[in-house]
LORODREN-60446 format. One record per residue (C-alpha): residue in one letter; residue number from 1; x, y, z. Coordinates in nm, 3 decimals. Layout:
<pts>
- a|NUM|X|Y|Z
...
</pts>
This chain:
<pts>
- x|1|-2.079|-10.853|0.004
- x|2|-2.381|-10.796|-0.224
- x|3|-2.302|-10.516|-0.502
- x|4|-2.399|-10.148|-0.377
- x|5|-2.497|-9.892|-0.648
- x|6|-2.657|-9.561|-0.616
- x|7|-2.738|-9.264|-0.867
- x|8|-2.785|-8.966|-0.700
- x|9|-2.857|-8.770|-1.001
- x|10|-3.186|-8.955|-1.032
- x|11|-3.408|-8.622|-1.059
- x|12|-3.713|-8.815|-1.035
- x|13|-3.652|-8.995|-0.805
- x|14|-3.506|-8.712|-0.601
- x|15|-3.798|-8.486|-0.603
- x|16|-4.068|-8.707|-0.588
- x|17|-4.251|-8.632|-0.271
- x|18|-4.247|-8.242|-0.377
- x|19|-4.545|-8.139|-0.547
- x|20|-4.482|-7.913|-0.809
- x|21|-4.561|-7.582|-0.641
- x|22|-4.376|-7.719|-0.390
- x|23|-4.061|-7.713|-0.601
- x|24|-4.196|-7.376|-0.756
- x|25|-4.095|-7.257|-0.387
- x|26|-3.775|-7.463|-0.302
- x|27|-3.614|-7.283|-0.642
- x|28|-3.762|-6.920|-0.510
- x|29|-3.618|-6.970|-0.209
- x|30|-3.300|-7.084|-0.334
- x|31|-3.303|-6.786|-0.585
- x|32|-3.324|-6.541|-0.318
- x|33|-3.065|-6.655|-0.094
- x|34|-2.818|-6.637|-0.411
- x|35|-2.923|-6.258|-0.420
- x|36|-2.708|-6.028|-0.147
- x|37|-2.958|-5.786|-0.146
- x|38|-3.274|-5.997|-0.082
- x|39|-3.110|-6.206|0.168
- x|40|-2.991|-5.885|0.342
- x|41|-3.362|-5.779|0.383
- x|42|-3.486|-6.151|0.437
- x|43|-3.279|-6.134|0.754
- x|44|-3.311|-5.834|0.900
- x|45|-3.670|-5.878|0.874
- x|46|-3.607|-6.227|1.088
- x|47|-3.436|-6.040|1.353
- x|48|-3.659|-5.761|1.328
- x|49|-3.903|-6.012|1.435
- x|50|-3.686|-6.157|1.739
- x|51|-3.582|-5.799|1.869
- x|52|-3.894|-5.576|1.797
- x|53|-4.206|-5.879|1.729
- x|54|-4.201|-5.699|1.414
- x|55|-4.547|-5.852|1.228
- x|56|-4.383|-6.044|0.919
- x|57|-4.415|-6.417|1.037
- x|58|-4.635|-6.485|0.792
- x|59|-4.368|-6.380|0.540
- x|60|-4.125|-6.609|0.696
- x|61|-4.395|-6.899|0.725
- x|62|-4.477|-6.904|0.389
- x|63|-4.124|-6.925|0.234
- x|64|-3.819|-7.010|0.417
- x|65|-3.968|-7.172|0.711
- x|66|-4.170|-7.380|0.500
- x|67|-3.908|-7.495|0.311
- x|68|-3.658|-7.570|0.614
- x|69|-3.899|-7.674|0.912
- x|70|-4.150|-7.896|0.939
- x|71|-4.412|-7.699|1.104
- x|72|-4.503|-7.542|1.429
- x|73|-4.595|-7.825|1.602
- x|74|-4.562|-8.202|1.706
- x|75|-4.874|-8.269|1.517
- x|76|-4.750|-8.097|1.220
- x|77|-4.378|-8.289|1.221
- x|78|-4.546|-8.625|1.261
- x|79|-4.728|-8.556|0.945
- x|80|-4.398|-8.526|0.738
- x|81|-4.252|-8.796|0.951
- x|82|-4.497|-9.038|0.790
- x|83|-4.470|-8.903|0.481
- x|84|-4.109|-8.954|0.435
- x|85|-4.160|-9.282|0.526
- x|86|-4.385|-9.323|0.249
- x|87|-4.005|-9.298|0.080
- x|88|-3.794|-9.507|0.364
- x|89|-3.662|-9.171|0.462
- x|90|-3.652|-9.162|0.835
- x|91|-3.641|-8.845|1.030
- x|92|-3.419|-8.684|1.269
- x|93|-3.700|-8.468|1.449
- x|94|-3.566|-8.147|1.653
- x|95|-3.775|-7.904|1.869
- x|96|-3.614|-7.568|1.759
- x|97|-3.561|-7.378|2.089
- x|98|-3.172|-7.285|2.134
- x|99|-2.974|-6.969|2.331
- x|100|-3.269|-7.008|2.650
- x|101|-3.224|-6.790|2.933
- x|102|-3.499|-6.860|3.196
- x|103|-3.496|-7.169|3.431
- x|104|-3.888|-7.219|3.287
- x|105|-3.735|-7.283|2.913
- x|106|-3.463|-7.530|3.020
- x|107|-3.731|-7.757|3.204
- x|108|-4.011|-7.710|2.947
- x|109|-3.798|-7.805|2.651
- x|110|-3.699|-8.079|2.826
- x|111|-4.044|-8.188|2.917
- x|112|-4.096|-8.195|2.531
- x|113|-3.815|-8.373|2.460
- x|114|-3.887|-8.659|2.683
- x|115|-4.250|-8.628|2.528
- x|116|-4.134|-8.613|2.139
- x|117|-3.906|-8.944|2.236
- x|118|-4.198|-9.130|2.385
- x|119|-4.392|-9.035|2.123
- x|120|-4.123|-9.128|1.855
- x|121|-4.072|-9.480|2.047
- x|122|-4.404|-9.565|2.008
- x|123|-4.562|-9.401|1.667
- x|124|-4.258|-9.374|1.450
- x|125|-3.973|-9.654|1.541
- x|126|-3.666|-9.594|1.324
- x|127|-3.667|-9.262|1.351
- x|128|-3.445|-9.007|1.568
- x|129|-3.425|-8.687|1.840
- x|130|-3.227|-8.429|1.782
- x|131|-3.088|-8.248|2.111
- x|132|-2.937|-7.863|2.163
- x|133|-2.794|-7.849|2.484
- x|134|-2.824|-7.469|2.500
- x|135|-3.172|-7.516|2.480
- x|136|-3.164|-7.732|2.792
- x|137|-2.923|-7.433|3.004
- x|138|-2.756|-7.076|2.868
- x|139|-2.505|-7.056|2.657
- x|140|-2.264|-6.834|2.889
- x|141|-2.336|-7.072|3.172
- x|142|-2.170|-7.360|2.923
- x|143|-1.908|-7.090|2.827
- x|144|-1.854|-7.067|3.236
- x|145|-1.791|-7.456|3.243
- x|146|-1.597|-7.513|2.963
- x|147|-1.313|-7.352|3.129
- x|148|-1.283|-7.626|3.321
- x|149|-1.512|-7.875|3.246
- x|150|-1.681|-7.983|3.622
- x|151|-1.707|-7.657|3.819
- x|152|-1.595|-7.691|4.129
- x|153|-1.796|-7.371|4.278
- x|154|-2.084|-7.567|4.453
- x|155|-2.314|-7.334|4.322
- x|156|-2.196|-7.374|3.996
- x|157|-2.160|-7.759|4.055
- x|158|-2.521|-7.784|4.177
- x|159|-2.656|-7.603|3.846
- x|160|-2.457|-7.777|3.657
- x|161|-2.552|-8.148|3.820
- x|162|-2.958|-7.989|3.709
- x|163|-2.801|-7.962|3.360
- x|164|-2.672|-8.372|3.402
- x|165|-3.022|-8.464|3.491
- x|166|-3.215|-8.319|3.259
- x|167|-2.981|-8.498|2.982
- x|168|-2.941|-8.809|3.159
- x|169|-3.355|-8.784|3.184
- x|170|-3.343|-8.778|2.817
- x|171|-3.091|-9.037|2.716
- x|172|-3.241|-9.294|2.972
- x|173|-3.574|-9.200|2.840
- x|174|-3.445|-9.262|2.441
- x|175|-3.261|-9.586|2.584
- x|176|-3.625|-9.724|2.731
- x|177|-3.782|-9.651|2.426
- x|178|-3.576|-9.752|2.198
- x|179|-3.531|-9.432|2.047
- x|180|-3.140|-9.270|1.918
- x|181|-3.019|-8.939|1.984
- x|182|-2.796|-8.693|1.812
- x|183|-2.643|-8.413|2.063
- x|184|-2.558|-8.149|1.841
- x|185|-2.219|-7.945|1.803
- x|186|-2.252|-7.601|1.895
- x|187|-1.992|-7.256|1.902
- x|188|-1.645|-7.389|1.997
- x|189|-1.655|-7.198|2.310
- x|190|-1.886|-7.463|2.461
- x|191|-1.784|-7.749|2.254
- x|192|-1.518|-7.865|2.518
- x|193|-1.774|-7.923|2.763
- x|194|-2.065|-8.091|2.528
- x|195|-1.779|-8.326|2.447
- x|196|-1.730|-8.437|2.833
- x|197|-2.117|-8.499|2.897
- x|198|-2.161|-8.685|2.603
- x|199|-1.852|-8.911|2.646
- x|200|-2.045|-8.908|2.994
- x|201|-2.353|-9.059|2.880
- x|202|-2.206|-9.305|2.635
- x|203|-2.052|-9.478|2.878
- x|204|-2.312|-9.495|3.061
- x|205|-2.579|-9.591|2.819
- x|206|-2.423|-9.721|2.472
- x|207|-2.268|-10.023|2.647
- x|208|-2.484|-10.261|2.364
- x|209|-2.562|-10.085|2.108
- x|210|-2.521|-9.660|2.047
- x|211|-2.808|-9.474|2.201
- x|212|-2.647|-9.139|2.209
- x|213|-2.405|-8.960|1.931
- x|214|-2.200|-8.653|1.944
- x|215|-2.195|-8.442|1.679
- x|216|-1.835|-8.361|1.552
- x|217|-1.769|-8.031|1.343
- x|218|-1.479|-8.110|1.123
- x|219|-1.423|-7.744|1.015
- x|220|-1.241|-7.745|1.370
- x|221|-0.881|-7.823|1.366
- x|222|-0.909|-7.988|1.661
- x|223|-1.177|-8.270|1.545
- x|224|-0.957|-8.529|1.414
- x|225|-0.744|-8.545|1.712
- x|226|-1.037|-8.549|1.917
- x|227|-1.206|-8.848|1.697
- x|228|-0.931|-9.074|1.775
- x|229|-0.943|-8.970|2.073
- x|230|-1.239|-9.107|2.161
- x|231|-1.262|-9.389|1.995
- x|232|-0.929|-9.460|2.187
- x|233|-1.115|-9.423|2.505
- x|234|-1.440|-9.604|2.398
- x|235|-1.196|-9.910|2.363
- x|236|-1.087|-9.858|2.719
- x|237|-1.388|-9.798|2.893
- x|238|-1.592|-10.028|2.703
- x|239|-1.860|-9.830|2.513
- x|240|-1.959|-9.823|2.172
- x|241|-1.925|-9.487|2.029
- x|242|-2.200|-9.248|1.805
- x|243|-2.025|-9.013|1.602
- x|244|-2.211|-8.779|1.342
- x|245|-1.999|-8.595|1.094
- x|246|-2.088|-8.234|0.975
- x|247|-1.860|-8.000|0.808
- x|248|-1.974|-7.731|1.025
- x|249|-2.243|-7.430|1.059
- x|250|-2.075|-7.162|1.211
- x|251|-1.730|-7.074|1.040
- x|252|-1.798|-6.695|0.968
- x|253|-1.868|-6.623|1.353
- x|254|-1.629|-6.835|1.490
- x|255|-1.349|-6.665|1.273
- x|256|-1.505|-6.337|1.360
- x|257|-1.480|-6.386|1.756
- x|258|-1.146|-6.541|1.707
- x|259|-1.042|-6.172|1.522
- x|260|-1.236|-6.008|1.779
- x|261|-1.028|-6.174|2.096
- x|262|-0.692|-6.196|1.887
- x|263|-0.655|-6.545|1.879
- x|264|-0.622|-6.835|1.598
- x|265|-0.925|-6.915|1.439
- x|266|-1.032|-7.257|1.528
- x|267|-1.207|-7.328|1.180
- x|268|-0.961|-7.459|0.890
- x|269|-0.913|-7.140|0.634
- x|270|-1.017|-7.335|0.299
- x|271|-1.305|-7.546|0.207
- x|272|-0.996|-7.778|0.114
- x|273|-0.882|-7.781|0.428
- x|274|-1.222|-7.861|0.584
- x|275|-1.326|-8.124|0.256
- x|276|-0.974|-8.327|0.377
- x|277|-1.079|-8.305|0.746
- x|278|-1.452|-8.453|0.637
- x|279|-1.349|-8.724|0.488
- x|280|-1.041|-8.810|0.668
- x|281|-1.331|-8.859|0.973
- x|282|-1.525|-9.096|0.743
- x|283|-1.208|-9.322|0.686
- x|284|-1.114|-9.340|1.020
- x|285|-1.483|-9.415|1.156
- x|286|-1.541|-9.645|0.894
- x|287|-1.205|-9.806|0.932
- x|288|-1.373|-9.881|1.247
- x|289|-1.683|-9.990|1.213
- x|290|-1.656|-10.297|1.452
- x|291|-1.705|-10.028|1.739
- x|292|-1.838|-9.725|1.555
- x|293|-2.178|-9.656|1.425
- x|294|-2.147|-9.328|1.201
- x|295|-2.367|-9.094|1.043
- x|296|-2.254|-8.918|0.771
- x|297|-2.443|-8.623|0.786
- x|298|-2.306|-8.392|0.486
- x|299|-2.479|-8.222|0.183
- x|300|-2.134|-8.269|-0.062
- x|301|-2.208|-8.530|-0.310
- x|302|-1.829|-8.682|-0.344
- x|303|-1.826|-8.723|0.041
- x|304|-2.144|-8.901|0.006
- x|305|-2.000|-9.158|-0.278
- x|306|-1.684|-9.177|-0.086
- x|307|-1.864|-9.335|0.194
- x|308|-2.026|-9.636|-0.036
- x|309|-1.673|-9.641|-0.170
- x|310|-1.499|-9.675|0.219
- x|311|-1.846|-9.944|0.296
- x|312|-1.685|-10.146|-0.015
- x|313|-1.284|-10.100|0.080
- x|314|-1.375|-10.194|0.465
- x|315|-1.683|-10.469|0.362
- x|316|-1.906|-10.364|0.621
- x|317|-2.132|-10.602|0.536
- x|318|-2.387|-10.470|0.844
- x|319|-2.368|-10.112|0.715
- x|320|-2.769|-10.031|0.700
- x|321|-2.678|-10.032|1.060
- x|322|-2.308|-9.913|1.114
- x|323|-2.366|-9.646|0.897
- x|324|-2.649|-9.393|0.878
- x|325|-2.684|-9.059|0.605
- x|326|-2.868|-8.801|0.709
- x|327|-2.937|-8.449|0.521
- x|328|-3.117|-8.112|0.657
- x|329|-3.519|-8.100|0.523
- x|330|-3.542|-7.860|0.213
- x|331|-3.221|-7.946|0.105
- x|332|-3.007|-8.192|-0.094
- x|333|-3.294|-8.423|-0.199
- x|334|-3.095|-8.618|-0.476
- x|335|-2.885|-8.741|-0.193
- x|336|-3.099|-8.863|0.056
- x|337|-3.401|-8.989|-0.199
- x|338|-3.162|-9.171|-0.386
- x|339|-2.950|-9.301|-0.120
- x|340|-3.308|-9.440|0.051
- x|341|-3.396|-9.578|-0.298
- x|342|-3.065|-9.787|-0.290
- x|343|-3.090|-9.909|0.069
- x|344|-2.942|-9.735|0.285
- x|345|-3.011|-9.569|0.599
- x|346|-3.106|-9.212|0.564
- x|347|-3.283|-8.949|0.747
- x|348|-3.345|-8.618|0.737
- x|349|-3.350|-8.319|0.992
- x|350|-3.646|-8.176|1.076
- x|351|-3.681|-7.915|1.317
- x|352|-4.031|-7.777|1.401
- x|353|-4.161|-7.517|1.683
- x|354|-4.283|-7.177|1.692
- x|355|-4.179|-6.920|1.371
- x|356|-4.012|-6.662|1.611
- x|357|-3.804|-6.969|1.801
- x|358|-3.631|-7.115|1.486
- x|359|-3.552|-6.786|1.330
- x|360|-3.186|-6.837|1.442
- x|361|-3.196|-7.175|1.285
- x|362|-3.323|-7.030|0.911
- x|363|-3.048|-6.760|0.939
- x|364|-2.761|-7.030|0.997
- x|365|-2.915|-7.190|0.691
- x|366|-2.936|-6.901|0.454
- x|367|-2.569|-6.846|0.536
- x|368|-2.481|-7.164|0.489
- x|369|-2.619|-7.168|0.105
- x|370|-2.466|-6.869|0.065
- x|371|-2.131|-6.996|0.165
- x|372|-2.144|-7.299|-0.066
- x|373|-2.223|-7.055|-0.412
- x|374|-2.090|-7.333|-0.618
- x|375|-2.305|-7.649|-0.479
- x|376|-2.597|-7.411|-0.468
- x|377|-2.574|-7.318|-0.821
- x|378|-2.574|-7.739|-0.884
- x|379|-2.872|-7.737|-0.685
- x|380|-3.044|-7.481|-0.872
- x|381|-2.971|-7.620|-1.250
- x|382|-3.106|-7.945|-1.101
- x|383|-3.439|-7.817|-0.988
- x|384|-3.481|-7.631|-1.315
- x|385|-3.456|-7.971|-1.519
- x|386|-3.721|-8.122|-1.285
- x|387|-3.955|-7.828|-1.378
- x|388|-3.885|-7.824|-1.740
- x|389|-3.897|-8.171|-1.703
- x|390|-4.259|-8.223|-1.529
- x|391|-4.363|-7.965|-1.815
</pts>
């Protein structure tokens, strides 16, 4: 196979489409998630503004949002869409509305869902949907069926059949229109059941080629099991699986709950623990690629290079297309700029909607950063070289 090589320490390369105000504000930003304090009051300001419409959007708008999202609207995501693809940097676009309550929600967002894939399919080919399923029914309701799985309570079952349609809607919409999905992993209490209607709609629609992936959290003890697991079943049931690996976005409050309800945690204890779990995913999808189209979809450098490394061991000679790299907007640029440089497939995740509506998405990133000090700090020192060196 031809020879694969990739810097991702390539600064230039890596912040090119940032302006240099622009990268003024990624290392403020940055800087002030590092600081307890600041964060502290960065977030209860956020809720502040979700409990009490407390007037300090703007303040939000003009720093973390900006750096995270995409904007407030389709028009506004389209406009980055295009210009990452200025830099063969696809996009992974999400329409940030999660932890919906009223029956109104559930069938607007997915009335712009079907919209943003139509719109994808025909403007921006290549590029990909995100989907929350608790922004498409309420969390507690998917807490109610994970129990077990299908309700049998016919009023249950007939809310829950609403819940099939609407997804089914959207994968048969992304399938017509040539468009991929990524069903995201959510809190473990719901996970069981996520798992069964995505297995669902594989089978049903990634009989030639993956249309839908499931998103699998390997900070859960569980995941590995449950990889194999699945691609045990796609073998039987003839489907082609879609499996996107994360390491995982909500460790503090699942150990919390677990402490609450006196039971194990379900998230490893050590970033060890969770690093061995990542990339023991990426061997086994990659192992089998035949079947399995992957997206590696992690911020840690060596898990990146181990996956050109595994491409190599396995020769998957078709991997711009078995395997896919994807990184969250506003952060790890020297990963996905460079990996796009060297030819590979690589998106990253933009989510875009109203200020108020994604504030639960910036706090799940500023705790993130702050749980990965170290990699932060590399992050920092990097951006500070650009800047001294575009002095």
């Amino acid at each position: 196979m031809e020879n694969i090589t990739v810097n991702l320490e390539n600064l230039k390369t890596a912040y090119s489409y940032k302006s240099t105000s622009e990268l003024k504000l990624t290392h403020f930003v940055f800087k002030t998630l590092q600081k307890p304090n600041l964060l502290k009051l960065l977030k209860s300001v956020a809720s502040g503004i979700i409990k009490y419409n407390l007037p300090f959007k703007f303040l939000i708008k003009k720093t973390i949002f900006k750096l995270f999202c995409a904007g407030e609207n389709i028009d506004e995501a389209f406009t980055l869409i295009k210009k990452l693809e200025e830099y063969k940097v696809n996009s992974v676009l999400d329409y940030v509305s999660e932890g919906e309550k009223s029956e109104n929600a559930f069938l607007s967002n997915t009335e712009t869902i079907v919209s943003n894939i139509k719109r994808v399919g025909k403007d921006c080919p290549g590029n990909y949907i995100s989907v929350k399923l608790s922004g498409l029914e309420d969390p507690l309701f998917l807490k109610q069926c994970n129990s077990n799985l299908f309700p049998k309570d016919p009023l249950l079952a007939k809310r829950f059949n609403i819940l099939l349609q609407r997804v089914d809607l959207i994968c048969l919409t992304a399938k017509e229109n040539n468009v991929t999905i990524y069903i995201d992993a959510e809190d473990r209490y719901m996970q069981d059941i996520i798992d069964a209607i995505v297995e669902f709609m594989m089978k049903k629609y990634n009989k030639k080629n993956v249309v839908v992936f499931n998103t699998l959290q390997m900070y859960l003890k569980d995941r590995l099991n449950y990889l194999n697991h699945l691609i045990e079943i796609s073998k039987t049931d003839d489907f082609y699986p879609g499996i996107k690996l994360v390491r995982g976005a909500y460790v503090e409050k699942e150990r919390e709950e677990a402490l609450i309800e006196n039971r194990e945690s379900p998230v490893f204890d050590t970033k060890e623990e969770t690093d061995n779990s990542f990339n023991a995913a990426v061997d086994i999808c990659l192992k089998n690629h035949e079947i399995v189209t992957t997206c590696i979809a992690s911020h840690n450098y060596k898990s990146n290079l181990l996956t050109i490394d595994l491409i190599k061991k396995y020769n998957i000679v078709d991997y711009k297309n078995k395997i896919k790299f994807s990184q969250l907007f506003g952060m790890c640029d020297g990963i996905t700029f460079n990996l796009a440089k060297a030819g590979f497939s690589v998106s990253k995740y933009l989510p875009y909607g109203e200020v108020k509506k994604a504030i639960p998405y910036l706090i799940r990133r500023s705790d993130e950063n702050t749980s990965i000090n170290g990699q932060m700090n590399e992050e920092l020192n990097r951006l500070e070289i650009e800047l001294k060196n575009r002095k």
